[in-house]
C-alpha positions as a Markdown table, in Angstrom:
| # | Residue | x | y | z |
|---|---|---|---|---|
| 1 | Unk | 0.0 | 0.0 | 0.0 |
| 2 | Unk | 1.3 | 3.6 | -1.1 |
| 3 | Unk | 1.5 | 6.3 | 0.6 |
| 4 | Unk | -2.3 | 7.7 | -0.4 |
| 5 | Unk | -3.2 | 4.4 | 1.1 |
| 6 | Unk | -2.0 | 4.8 | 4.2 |
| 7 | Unk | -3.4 | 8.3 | 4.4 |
| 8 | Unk | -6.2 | 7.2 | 3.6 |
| 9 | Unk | -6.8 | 4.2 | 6.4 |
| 10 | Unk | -5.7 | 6.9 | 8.8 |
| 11 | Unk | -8.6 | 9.0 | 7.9 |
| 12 | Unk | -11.2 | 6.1 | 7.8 |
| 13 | Unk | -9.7 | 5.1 | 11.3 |
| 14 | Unk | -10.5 | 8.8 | 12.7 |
| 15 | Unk | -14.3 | 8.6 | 10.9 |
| 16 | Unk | -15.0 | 5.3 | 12.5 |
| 17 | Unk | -13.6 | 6.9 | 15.7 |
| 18 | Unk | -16.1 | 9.8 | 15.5 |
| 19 | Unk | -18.8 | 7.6 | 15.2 |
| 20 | Unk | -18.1 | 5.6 | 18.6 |
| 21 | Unk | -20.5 | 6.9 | 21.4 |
| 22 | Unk | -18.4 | 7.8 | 23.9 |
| 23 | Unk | -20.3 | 7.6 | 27.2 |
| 24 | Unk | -19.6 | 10.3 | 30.1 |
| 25 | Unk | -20.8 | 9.3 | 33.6 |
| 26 | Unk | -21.1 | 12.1 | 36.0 |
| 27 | Unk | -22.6 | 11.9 | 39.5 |
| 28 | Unk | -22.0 | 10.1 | 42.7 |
| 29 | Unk | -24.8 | 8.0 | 44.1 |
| 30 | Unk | -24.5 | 5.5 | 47.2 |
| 31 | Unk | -26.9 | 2.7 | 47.1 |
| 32 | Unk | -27.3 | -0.7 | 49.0 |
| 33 | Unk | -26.4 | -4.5 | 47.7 |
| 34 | Unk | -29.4 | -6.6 | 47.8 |
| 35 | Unk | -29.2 | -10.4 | 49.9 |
| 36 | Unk | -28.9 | -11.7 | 46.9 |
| 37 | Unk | -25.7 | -9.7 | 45.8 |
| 38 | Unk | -27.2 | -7.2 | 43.0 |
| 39 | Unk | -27.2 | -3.1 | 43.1 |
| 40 | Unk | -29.4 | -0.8 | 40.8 |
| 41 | Unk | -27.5 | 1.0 | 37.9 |
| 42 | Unk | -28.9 | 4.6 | 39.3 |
| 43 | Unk | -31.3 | 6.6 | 36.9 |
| 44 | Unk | -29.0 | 9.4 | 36.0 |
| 45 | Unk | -26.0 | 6.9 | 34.9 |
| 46 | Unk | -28.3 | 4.8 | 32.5 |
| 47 | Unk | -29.4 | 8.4 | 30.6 |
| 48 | Unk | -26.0 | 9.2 | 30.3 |
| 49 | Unk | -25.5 | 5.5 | 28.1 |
| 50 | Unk | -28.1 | 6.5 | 25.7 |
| 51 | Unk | -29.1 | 4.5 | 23.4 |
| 52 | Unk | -25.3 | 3.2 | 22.6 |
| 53 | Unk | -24.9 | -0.2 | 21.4 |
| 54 | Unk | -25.2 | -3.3 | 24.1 |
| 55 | Unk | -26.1 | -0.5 | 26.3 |
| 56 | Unk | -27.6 | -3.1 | 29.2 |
| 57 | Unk | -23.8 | -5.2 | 29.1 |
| 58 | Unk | -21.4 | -4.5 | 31.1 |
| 59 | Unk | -17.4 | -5.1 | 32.2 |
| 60 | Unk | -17.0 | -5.1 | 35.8 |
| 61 | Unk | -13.4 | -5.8 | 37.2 |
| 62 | Unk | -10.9 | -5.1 | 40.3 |
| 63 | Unk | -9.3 | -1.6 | 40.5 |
| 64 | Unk | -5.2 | -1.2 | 39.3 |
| 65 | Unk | -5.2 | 1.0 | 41.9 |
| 66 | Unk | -7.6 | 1.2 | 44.6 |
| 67 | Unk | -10.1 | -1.7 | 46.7 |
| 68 | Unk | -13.1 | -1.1 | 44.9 |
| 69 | Unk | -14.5 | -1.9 | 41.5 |
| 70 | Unk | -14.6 | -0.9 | 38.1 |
| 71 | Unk | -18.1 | -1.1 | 35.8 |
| 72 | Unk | -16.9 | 0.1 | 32.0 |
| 73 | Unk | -20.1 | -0.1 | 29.2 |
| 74 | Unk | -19.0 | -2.8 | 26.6 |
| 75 | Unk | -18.4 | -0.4 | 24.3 |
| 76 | Unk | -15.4 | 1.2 | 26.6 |
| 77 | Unk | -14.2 | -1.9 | 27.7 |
| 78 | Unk | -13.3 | -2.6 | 23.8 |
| 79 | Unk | -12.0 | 0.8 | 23.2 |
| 80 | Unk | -9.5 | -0.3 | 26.6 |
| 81 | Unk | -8.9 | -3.5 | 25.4 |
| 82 | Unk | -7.8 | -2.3 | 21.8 |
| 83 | Unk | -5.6 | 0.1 | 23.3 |
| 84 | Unk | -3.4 | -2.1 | 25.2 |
| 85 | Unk | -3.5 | -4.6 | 22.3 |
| 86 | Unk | -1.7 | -1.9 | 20.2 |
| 87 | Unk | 1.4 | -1.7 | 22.6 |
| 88 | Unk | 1.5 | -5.5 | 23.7 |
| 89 | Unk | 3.9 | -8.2 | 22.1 |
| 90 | Unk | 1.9 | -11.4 | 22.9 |
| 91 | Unk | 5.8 | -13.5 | 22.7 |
| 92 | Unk | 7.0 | -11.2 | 25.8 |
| 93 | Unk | 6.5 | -12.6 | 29.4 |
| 94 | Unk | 6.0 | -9.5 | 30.8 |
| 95 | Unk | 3.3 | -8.4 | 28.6 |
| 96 | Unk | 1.1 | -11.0 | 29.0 |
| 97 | Unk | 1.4 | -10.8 | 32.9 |
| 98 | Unk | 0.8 | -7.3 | 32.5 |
| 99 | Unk | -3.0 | -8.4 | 30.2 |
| 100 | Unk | -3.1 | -11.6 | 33.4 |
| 101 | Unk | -3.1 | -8.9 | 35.7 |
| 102 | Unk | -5.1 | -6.1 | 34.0 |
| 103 | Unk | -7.9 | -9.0 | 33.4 |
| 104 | Unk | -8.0 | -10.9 | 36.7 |
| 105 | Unk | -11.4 | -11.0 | 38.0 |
| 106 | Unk | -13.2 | -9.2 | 35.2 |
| 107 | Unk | -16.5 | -10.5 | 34.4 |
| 108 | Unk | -19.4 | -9.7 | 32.3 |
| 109 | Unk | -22.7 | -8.4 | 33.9 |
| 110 | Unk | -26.2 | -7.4 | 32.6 |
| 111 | Unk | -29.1 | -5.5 | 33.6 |
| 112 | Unk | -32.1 | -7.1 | 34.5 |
| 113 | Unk | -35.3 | -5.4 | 33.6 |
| 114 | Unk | -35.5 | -3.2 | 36.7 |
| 115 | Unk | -31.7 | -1.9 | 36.1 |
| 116 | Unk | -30.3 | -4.4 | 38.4 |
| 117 | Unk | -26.9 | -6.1 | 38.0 |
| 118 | Unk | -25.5 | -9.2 | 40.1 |
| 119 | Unk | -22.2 | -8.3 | 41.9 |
| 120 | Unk | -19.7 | -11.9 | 41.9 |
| 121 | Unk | -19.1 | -12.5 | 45.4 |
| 122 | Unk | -15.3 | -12.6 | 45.0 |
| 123 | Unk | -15.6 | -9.1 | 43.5 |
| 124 | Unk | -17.5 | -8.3 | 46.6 |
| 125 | Unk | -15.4 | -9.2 | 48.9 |
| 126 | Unk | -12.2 | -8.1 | 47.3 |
| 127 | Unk | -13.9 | -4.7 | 47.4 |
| 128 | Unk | -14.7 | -5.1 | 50.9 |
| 129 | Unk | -18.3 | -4.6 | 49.9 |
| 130 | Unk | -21.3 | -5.6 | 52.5 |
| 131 | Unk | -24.3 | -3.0 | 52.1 |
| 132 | Unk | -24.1 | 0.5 | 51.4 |
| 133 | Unk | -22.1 | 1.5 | 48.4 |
| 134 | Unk | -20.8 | 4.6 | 46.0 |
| 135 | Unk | -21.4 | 4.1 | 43.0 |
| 136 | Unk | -19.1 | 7.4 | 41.5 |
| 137 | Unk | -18.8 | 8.4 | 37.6 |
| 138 | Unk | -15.6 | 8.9 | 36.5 |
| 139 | Unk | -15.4 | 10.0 | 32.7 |
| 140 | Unk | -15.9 | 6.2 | 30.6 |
| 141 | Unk | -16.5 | 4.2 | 33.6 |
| 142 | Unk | -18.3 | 4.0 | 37.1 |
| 143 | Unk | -16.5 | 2.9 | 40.2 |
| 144 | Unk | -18.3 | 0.5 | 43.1 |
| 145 | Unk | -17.3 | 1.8 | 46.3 |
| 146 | Unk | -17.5 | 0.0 | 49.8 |
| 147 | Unk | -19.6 | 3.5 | 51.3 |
| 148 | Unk | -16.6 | 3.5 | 54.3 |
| 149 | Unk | -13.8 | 2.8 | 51.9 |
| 150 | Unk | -15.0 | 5.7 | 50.0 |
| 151 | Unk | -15.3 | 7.9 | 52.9 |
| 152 | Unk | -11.9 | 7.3 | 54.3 |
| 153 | Unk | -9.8 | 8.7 | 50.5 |
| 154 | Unk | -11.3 | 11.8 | 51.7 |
| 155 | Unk | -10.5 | 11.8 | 55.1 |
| 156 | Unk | -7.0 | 12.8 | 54.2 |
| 157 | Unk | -7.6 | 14.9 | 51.3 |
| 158 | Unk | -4.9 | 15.5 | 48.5 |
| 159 | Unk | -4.0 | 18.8 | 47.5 |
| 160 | Unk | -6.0 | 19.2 | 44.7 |
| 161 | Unk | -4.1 | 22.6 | 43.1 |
| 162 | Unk | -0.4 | 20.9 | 43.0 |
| 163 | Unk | -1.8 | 17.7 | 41.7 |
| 164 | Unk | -3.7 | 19.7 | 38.8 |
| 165 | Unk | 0.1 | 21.9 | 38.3 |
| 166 | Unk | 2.1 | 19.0 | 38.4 |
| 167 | Unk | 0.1 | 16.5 | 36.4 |
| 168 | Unk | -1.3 | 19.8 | 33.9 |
| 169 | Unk | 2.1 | 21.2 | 34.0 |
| 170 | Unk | 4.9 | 18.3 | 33.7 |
């Protein structure tokens, strides 16, 4: 392929990148886990999924970071997925610990017809999850709080100014 061909996948590759729906969740809403291990998607967060594709499946996984959970719309989790594809060598060892690791836990999850989804107990209990959770938008995906593990990151509160200068202005 010439030149003009590769100019020319680059430019189908940003028009089929336009027309993903990019889902924003914004809010913070605690709930309560059901006996039988399920929590309501709240109101406001199914709005912001539209009407994008598969919009009732779900990815929910284990933190990098933190003890709680991570719920991404199937549509993210792809768009995730195909980015870390791109810069992974499947013959190097660390790389596919790296996709092991990323991957441990996740699961797939559906709503019911009431908005309901069915936490794993392992995924429970690795959050520390019993009752009362956060459930707290953050840009593509929500994050599934234990209610006192969410309280206690703000109990010692970052400096939110130098983290924005150093992060905003390396």
């Amino acid at each position: 392929m010439g030149v003009g061909g590769v100019i020319w996948e680059k430019m189908l590759y940003f028009y089929n990148c336009k027309k993903r729906f990019i889902v924003n969740f914004v809010g913070e809403f605690t709930s309560k886990i059901d006996p039988k291990g399920r929590i309501v998607l709240p109101a406001l967060f199914k709005k912001q999924l539209g009407n994008t594709p598969s919009s009732d499946l779900f990815i929910l996984k284990e933190d990098l970071y933190e003890k709680c959970l991570v719920l991404y719309p199937m549509q993210e989790w792809e768009r995730q997925n195909q980015i870390i594809l791109e810069k992974l060598n499947p013959f190097n060892r660390e790389h596919n610990q790296f996709l092991r690791i990323f991957s441990k836990g996740a699961c797939e999850v559906t709503l019911d017809n009431v908005n309901r989804f069915l936490i794993p107990k392992r995924l429970l209990e690795y959050a520390g999850i019993e009752k009362d959770v956060v459930l707290s938008g953050q840009n593509s995906k929500i994050e599934i709080w234990a209610a006192e593990s969410y309280q206690k990151i703000w109990d010692n509160p970052v400096d939110f100014g130098a983290l924005a200068d150093k992060i905003m202005n390396p």
